[in-house]
PDB file of N, CA, C and O in Angstrom:
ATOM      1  N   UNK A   1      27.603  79.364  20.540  1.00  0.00           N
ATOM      2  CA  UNK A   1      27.642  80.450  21.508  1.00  0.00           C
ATOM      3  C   UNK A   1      26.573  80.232  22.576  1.00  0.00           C
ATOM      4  O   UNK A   1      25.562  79.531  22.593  1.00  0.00           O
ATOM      5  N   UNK A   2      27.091  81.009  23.403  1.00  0.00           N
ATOM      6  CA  UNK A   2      25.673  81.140  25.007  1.00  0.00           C
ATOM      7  C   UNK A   2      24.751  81.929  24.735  1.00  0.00           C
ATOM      8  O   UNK A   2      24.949  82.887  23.988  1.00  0.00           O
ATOM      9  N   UNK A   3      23.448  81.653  25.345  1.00  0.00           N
ATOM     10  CA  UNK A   3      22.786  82.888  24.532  1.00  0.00           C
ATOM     11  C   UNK A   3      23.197  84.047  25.033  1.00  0.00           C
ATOM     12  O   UNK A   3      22.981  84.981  24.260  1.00  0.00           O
ATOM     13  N   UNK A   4      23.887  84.446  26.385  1.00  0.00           N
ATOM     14  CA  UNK A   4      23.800  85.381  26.458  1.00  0.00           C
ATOM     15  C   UNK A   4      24.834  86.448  25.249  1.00  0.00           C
ATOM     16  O   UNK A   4      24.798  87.641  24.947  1.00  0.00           O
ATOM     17  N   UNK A   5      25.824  85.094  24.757  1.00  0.00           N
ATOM     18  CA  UNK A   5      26.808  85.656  23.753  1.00  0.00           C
ATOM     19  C   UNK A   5      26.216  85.835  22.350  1.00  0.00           C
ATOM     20  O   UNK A   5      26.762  86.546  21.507  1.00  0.00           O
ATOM     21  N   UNK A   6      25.172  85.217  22.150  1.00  0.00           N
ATOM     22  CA  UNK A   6      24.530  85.679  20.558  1.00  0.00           C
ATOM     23  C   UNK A   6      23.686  86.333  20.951  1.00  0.00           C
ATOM     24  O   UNK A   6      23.207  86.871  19.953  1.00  0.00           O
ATOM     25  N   UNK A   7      22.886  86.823  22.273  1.00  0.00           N
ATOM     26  CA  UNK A   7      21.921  88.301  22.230  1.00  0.00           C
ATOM     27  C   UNK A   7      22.909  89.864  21.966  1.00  0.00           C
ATOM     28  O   UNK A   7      22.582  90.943  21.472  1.00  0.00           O
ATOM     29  N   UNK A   8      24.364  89.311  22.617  1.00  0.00           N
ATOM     30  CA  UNK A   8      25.574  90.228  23.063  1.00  0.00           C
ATOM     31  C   UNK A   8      25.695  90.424  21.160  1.00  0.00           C
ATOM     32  O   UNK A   8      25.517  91.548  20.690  1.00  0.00           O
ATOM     33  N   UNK A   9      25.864  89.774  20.650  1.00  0.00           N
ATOM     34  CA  UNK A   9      26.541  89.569  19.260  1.00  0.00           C
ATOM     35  C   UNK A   9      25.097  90.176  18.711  1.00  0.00           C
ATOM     36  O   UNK A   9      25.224  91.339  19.095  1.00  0.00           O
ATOM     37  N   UNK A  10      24.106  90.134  18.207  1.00  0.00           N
ATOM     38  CA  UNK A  10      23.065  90.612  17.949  1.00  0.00           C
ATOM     39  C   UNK A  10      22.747  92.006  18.158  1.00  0.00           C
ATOM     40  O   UNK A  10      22.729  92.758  17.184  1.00  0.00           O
ATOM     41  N   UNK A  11      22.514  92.401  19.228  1.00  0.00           N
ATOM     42  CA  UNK A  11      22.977  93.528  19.634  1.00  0.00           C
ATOM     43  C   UNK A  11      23.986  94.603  19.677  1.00  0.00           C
ATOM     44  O   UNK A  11      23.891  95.691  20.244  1.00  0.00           O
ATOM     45  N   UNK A  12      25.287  93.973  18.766  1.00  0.00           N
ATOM     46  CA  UNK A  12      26.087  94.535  18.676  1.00  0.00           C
ATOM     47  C   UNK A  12      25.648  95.297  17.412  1.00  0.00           C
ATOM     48  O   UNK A  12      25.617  96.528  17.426  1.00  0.00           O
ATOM     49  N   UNK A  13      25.295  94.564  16.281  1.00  0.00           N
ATOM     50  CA  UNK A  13      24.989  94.140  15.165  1.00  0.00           C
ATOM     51  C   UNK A  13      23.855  95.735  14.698  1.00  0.00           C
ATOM     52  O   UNK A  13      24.047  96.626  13.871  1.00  0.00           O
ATOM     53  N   UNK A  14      22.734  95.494  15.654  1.00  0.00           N
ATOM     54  CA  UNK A  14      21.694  96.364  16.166  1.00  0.00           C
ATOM     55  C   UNK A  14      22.221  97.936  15.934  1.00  0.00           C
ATOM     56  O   UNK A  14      21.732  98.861  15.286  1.00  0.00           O
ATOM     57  N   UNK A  15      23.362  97.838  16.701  1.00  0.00           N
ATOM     58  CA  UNK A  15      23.930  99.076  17.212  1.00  0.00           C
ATOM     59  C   UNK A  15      24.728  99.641  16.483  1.00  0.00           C
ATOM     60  O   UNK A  15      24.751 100.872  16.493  1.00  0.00           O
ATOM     61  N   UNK A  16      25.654  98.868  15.598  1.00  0.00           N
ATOM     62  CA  UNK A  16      26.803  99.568  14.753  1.00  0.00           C
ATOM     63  C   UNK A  16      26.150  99.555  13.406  1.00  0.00           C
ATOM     64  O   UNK A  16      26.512 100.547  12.773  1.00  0.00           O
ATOM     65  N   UNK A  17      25.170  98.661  12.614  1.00  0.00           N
ATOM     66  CA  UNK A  17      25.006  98.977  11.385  1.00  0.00           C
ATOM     67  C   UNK A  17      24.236  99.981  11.264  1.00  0.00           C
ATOM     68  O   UNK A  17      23.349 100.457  11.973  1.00  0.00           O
ATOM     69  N   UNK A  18      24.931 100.396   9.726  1.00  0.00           N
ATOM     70  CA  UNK A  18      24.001 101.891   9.341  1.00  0.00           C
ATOM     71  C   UNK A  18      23.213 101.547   8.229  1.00  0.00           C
ATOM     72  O   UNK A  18      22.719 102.388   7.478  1.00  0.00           O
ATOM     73  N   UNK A  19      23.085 100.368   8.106  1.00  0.00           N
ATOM     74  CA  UNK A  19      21.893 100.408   6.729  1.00  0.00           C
ATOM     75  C   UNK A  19      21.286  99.186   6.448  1.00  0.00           C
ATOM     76  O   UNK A  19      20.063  99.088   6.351  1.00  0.00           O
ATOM     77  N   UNK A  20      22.398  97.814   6.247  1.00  0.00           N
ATOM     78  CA  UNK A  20      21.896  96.631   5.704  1.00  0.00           C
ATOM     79  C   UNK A  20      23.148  95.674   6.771  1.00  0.00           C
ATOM     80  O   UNK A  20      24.331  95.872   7.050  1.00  0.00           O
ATOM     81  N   UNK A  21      21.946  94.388   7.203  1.00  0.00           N
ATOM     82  CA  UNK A  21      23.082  93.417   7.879  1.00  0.00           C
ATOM     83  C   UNK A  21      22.452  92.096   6.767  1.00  0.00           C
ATOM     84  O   UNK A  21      21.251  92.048   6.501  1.00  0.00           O
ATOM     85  N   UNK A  22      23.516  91.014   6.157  1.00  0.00           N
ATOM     86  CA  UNK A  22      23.514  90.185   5.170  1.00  0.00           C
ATOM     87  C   UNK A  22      23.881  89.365   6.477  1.00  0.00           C
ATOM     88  O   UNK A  22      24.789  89.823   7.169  1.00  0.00           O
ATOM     89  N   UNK A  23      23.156  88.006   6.941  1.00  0.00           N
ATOM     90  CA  UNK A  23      23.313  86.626   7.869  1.00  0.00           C
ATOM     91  C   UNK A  23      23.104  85.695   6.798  1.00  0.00           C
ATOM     92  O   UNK A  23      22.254  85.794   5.913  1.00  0.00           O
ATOM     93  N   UNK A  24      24.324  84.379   7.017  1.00  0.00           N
ATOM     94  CA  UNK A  24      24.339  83.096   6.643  1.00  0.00           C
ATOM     95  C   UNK A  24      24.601  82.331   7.166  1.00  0.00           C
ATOM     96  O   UNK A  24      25.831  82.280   7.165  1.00  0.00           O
ATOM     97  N   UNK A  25      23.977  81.175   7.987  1.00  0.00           N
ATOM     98  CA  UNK A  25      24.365  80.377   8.686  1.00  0.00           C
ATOM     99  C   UNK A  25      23.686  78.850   8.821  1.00  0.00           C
ATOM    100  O   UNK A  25      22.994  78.602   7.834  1.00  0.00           O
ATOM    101  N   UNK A  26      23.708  78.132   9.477  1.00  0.00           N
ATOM    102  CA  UNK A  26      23.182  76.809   9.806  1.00  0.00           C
ATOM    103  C   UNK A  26      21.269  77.339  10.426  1.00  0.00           C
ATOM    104  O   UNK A  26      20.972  77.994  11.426  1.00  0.00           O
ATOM    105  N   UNK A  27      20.336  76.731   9.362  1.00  0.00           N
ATOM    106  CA  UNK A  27      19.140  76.764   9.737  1.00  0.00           C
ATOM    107  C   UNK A  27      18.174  76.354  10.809  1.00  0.00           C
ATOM    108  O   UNK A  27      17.059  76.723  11.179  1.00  0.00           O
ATOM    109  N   UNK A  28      19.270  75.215  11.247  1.00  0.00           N
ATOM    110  CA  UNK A  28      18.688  74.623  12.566  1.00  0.00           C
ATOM    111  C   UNK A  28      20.301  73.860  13.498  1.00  0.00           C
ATOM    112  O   UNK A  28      20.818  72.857  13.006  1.00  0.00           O
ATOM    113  N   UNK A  29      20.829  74.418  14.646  1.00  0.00           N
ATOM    114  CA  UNK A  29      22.107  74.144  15.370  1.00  0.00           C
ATOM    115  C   UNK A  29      21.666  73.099  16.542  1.00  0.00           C
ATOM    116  O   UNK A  29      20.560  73.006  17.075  1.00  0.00           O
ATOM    117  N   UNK A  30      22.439  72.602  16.706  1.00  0.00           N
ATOM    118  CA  UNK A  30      22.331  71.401  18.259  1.00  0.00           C
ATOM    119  C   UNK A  30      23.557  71.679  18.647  1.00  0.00           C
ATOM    120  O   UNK A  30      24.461  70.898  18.351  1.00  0.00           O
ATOM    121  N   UNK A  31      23.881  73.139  19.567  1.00  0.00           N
ATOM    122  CA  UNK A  31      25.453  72.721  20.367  1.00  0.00           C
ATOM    123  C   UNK A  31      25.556  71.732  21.660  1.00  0.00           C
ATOM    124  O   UNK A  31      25.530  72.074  22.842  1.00  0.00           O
ATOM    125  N   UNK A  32      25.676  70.445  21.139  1.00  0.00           N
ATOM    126  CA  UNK A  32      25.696  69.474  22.077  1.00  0.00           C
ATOM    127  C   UNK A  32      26.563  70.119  23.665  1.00  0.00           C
ATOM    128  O   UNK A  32      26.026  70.232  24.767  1.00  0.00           O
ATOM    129  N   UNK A  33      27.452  70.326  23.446  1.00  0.00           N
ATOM    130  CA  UNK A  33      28.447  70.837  24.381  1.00  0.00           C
ATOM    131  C   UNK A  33      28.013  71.989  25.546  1.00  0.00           C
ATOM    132  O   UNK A  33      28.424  72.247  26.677  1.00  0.00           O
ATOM    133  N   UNK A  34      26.643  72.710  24.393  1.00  0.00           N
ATOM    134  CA  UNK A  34      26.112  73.539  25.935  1.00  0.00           C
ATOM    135  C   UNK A  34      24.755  73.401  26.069  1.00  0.00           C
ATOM    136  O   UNK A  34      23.841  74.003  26.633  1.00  0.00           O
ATOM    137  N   UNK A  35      24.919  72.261  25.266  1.00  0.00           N
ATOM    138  CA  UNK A  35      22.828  71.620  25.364  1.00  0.00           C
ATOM    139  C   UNK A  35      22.039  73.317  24.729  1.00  0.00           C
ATOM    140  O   UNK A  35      21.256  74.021  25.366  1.00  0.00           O
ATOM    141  N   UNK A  36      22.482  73.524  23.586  1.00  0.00           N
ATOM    142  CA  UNK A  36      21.921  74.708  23.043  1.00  0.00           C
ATOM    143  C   UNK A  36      21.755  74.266  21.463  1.00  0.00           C
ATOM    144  O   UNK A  36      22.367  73.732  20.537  1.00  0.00           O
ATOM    145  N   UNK A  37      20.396  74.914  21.840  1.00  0.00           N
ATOM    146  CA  UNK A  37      20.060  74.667  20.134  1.00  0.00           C
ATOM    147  C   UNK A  37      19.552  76.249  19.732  1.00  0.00           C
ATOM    148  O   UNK A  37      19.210  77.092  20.560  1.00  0.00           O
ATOM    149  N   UNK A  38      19.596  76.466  18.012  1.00  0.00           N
ATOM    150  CA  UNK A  38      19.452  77.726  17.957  1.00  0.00           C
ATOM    151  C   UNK A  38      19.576  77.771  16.420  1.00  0.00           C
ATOM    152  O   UNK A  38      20.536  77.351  15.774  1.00  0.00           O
ATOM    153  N   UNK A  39      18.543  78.301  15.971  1.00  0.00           N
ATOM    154  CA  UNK A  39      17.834  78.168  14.737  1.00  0.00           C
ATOM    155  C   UNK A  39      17.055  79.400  14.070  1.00  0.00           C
ATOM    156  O   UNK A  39      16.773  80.160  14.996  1.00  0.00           O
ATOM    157  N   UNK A  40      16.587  79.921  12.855  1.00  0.00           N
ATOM    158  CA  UNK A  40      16.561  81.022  12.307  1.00  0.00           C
ATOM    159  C   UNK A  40      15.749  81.891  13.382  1.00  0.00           C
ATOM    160  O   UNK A  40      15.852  83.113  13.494  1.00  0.00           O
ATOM    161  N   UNK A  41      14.882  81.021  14.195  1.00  0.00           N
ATOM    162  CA  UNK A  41      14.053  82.000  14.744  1.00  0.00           C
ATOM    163  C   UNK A  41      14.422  82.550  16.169  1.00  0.00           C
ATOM    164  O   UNK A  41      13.535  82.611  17.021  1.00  0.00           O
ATOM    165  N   UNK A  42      15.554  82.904  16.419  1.00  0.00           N
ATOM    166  CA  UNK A  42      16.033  82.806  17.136  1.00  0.00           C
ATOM    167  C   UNK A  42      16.930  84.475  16.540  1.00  0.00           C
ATOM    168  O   UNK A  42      17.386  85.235  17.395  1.00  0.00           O
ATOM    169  N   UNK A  43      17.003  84.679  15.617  1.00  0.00           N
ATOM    170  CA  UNK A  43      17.490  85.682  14.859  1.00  0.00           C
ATOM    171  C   UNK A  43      15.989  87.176  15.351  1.00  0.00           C
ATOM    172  O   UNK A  43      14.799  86.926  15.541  1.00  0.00           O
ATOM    173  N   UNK A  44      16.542  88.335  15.407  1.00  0.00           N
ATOM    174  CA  UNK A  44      15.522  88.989  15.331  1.00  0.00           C
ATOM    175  C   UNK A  44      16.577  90.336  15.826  1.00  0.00           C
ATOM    176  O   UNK A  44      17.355  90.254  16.777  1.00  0.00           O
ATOM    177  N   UNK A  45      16.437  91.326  15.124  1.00  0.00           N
ATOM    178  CA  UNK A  45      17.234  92.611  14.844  1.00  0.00           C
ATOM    179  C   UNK A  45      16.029  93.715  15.137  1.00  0.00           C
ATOM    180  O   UNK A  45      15.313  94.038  14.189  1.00  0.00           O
ATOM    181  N   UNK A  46      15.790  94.332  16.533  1.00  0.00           N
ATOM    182  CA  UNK A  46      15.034  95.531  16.995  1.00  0.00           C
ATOM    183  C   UNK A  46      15.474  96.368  15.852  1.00  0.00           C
ATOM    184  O   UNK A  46      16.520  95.968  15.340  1.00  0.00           O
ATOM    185  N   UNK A  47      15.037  97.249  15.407  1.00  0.00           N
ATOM    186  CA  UNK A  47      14.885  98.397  15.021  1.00  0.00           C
ATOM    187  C   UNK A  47      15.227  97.725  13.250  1.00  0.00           C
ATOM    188  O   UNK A  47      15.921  98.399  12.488  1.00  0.00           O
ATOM    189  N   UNK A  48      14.889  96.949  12.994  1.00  0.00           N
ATOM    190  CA  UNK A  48      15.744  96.487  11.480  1.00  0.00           C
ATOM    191  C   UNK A  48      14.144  95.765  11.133  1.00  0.00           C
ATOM    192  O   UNK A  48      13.400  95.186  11.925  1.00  0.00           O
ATOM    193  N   UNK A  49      13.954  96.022   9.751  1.00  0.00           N
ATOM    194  CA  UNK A  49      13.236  94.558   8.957  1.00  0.00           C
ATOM    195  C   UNK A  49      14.184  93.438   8.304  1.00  0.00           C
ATOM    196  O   UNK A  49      15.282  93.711   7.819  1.00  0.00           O
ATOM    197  N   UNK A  50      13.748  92.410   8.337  1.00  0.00           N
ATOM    198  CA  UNK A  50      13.465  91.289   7.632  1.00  0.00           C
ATOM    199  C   UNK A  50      13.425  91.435   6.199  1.00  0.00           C
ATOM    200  O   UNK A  50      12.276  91.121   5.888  1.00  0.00           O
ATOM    201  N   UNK A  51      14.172  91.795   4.992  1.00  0.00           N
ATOM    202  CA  UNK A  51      13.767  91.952   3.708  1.00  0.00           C
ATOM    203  C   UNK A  51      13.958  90.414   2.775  1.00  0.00           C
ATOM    204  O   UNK A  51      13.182  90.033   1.898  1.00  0.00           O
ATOM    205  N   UNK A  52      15.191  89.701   3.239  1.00  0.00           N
ATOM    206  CA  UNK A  52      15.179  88.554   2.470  1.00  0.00           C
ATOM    207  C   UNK A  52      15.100  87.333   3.846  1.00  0.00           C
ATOM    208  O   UNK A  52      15.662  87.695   4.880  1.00  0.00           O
ATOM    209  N   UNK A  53      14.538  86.175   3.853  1.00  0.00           N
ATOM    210  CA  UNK A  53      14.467  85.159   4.103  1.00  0.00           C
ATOM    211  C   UNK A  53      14.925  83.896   3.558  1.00  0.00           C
ATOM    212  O   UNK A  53      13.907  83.526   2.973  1.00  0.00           O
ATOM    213  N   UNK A  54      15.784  83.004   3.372  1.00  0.00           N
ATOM    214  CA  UNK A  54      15.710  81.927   2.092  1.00  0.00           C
ATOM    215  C   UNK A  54      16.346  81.171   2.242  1.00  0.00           C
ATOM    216  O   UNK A  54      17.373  81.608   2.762  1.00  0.00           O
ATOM    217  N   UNK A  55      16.386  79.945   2.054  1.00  0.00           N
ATOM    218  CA  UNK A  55      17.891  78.600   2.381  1.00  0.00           C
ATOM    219  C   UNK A  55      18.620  79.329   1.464  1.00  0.00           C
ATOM    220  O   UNK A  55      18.392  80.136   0.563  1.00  0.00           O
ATOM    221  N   UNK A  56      19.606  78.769   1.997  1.00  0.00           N
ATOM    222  CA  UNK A  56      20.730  79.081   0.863  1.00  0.00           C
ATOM    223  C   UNK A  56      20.556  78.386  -0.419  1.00  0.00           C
ATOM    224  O   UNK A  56      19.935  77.326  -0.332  1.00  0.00           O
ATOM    225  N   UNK A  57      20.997  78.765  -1.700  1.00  0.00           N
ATOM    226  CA  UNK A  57      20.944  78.422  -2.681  1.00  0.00           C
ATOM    227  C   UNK A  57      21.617  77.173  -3.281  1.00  0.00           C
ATOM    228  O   UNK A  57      21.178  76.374  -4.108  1.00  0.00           O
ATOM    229  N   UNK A  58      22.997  77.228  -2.538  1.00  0.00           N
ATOM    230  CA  UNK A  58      24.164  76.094  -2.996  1.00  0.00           C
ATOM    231  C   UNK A  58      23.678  74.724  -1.820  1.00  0.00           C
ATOM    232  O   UNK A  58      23.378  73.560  -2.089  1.00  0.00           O
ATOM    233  N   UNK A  59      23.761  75.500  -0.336  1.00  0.00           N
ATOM    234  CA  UNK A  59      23.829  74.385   0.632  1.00  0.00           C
ATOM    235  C   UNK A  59      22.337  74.599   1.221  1.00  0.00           C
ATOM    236  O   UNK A  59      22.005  75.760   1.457  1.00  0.00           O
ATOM    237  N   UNK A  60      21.332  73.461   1.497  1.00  0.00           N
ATOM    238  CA  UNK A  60      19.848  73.408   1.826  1.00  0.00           C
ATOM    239  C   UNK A  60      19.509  73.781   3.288  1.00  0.00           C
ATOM    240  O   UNK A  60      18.539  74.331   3.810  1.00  0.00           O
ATOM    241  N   UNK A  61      21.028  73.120   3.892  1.00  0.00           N
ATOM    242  CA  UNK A  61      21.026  73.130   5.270  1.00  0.00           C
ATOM    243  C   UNK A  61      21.369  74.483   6.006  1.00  0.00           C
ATOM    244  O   UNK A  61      21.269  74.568   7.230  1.00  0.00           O
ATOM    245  N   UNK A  62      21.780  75.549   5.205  1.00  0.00           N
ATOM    246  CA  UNK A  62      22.231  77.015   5.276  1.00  0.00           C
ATOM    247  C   UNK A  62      20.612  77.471   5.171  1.00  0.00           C
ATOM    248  O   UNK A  62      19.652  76.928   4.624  1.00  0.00           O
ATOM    249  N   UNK A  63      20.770  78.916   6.068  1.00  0.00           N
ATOM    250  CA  UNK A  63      20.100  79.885   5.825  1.00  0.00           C
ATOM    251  C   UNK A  63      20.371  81.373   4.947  1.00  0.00           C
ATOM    252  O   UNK A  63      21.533  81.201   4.578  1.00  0.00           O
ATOM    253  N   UNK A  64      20.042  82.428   4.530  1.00  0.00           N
ATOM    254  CA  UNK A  64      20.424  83.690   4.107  1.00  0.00           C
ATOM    255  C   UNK A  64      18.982  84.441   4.519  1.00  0.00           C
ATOM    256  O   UNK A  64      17.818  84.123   4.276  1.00  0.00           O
ATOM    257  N   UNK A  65      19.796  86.041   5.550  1.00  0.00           N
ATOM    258  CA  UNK A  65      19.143  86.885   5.672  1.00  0.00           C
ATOM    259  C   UNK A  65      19.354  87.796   5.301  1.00  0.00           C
ATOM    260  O   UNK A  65      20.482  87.656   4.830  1.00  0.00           O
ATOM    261  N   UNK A  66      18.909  89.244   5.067  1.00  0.00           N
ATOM    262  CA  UNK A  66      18.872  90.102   4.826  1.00  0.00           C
ATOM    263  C   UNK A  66      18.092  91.619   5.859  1.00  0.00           C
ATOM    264  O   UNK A  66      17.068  92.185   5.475  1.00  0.00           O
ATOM    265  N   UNK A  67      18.620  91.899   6.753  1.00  0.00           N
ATOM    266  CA  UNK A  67      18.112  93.053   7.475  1.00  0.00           C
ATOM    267  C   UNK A  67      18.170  94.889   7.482  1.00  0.00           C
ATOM    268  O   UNK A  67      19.089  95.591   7.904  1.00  0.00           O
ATOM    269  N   UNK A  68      17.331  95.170   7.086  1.00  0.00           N
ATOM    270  CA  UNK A  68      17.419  96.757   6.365  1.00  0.00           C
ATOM    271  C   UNK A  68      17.222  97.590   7.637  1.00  0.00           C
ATOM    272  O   UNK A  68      16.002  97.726   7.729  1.00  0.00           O
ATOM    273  N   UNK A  69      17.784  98.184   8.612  1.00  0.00           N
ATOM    274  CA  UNK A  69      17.661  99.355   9.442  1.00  0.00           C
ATOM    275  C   UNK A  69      16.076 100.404   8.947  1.00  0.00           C
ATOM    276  O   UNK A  69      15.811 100.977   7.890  1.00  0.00           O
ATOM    277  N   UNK A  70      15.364 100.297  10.143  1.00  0.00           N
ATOM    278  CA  UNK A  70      14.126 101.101   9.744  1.00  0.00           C
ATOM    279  C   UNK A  70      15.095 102.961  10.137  1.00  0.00           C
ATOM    280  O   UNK A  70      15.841 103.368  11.028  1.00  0.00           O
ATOM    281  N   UNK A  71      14.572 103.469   9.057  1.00  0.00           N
ATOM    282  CA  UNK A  71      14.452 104.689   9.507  1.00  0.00           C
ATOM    283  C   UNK A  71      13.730 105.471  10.486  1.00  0.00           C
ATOM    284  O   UNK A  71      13.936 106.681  10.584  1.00  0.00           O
TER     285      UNK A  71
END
């Protein structure tokens, strides 16, 4: 994606959950095609914590998050 399409997607994310968002994906990306790279830290949910962090368990190259909506 462009960034402006994963801030768009993020933000969506932001806005509609009511409690917990679960992310799994590639820990570190190279989209050759739009010279974009984009990697866990690149993740970040305003108004939400951070509760789990962790590679994935099965695949090393995966990430797993866990984001809890602050009250």
């Amino acid at each position: 994606m462009r960034i402006d399409q994963t801030k768009n997607y993020l933000f969506q994310m932001e806005r509609t959950v009511k409690d917990l968002v679960y992310l799994k994906q590639w820990a570190d990306w190279n989209n050759v095609a739009d010279q974009r790279r984009f990697s866990r830290a690149d993740i970040c949910l305003r108004g939400m914590s951070c509760v789990i962090n962790r590679k994935d368990a099965v695949q090393n190259l995966f990430f797993e998050q866990v984001w809890k909506k602050i009250a």
